[in-house]
C-alpha positions as CSV (number, residue, x, y, z in Angstrom):
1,X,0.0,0.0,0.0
2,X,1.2,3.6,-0.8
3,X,1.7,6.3,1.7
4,X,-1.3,9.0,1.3
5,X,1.6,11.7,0.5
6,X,3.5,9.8,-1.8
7,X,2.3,10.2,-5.1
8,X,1.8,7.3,-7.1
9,X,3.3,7.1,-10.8
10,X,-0.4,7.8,-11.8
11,X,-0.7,11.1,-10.6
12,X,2.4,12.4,-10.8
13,X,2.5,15.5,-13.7
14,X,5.3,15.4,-16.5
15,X,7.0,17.9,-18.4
16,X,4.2,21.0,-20.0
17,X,3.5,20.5,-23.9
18,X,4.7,23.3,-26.0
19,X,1.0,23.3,-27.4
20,X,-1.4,22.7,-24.8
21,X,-0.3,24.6,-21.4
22,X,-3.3,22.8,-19.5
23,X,-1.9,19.0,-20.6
24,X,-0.9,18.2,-17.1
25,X,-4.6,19.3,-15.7
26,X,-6.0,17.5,-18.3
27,X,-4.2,14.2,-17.9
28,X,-5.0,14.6,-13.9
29,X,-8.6,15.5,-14.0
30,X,-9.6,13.8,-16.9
31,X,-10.6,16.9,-18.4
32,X,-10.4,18.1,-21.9
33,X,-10.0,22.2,-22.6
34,X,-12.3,24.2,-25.1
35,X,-11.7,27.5,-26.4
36,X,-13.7,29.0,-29.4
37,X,-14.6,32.3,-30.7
38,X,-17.5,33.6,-32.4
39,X,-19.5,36.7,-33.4
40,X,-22.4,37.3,-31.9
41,X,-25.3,40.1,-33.1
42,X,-27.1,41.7,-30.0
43,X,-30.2,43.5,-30.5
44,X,-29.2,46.2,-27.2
45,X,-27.3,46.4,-24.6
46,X,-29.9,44.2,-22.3
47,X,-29.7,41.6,-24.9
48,X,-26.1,41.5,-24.7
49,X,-25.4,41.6,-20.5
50,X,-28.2,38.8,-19.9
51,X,-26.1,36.6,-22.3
52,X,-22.8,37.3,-20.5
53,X,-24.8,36.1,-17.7
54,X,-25.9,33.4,-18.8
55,X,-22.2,31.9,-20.1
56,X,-21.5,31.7,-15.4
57,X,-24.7,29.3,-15.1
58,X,-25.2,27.7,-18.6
59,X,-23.4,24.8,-19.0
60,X,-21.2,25.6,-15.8
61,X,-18.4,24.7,-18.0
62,X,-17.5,28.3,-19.7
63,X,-15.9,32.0,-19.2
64,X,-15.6,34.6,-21.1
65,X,-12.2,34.9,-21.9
66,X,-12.4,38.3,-24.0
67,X,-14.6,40.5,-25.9
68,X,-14.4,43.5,-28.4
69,X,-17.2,45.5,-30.2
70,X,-16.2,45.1,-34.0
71,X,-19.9,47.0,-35.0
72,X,-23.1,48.6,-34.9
73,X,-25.8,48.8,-37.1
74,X,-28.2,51.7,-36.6
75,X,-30.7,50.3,-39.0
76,X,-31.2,47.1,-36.7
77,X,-30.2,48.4,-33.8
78,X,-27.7,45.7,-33.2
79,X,-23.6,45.5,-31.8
80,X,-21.7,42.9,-32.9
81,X,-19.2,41.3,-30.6
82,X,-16.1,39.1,-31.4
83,X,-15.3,37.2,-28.5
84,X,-13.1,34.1,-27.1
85,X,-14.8,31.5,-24.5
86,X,-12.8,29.1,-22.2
87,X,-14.1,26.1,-20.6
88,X,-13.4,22.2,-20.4
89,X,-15.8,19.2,-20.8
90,X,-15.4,16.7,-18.5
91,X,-14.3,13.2,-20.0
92,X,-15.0,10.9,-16.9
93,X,-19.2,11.9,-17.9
94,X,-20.7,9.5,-20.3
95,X,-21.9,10.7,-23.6
């Protein structure tokens, strides 16, 4: 039997990947890491916070990494955002 504060050769991390920064947490929590961007129309300002509201209890799985306004159309009445989401899905879960 192993000592609880010896690690076994299971859980101990290895080197960081060049490509993936989150490989060790990964590997360890039997995680995988998402990040996307995307463009999103907004018909107001209202429209726009209840969504970045939403992203804390929708899934429970992403964050807004970043965001910037890249237009407005006075016809519709509408900002456009360009932004980047983080988050992991969790490979232990069935599909």
């Amino acid at each position: 039997m192993q000592p609880a504060n010896q690690p076994t050769a299971g859980n101990v991390a290895q080197p960081l990947s060049n490509t993936n920064p989150y490989l060790n947490a990964e590997k360890i929590l039997n995680i995988k890491t998402i990040k996307f961007a995307l463009k999103v129309d907004f018909h107001g300002y209202e429209a726009m916070k209840k969504f970045m509201q939403s992203l804390s209890t929708f899934p429970k799985i992403l964050t807004l990494d970043n965001f910037q306004v890249v237009g407005y159309s006075e016809k519709d009445k509408t900002l456009r955002l360009d932004m980047t989401l983080d988050g992991f899905y969790d490979m232990s879960k069935p599909k």
